[in-house]
N, C-alpha and C positions, 0 to 999 in steps of 0.2 A: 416581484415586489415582496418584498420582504415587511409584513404587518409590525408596530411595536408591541412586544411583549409577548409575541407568537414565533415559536420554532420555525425554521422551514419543513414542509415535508420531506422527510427522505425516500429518493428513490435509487433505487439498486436490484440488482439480480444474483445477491447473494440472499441464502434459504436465511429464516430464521435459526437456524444454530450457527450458521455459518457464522451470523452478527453476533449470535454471542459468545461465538469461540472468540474475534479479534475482539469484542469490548472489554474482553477479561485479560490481554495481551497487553505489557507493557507496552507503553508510546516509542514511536522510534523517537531517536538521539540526534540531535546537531552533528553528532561526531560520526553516529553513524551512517547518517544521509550524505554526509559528504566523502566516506571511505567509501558509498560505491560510486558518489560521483567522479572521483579520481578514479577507481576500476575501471567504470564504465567507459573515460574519456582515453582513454589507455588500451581498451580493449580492440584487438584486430583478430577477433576471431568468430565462431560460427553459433551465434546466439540458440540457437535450434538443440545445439549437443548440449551448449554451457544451460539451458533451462528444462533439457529433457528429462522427465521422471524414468528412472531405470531400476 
């Protein structure tokens, strides 16, 4: 339940720098939310490599 005139709490498990590295991050894009929905809908391959930090 959401009060009037009151935020909701936010909760998360990103650190405080974490939030304010993304609150300083440009918002994604309509254009680009759906370039990787077309990727993603396209994609036949091994999520695991395609997101591994190397």
């Amino acid at each position: 339940v959401i009060k009037e005139g009151k935020a909701p709490k936010v909760t998360t498990d990103l650190t405080e720098a974490e939030l304010d590295k993304f609150k300083k991050m440009d918002k994604l894009t309509a254009d680009e939310a759906l370039d990787m929905h077309s990727f993603l809908k396209d994609f036949d391959g091994d999520f695991s490599q395609l997101f591994s930090q190397k």
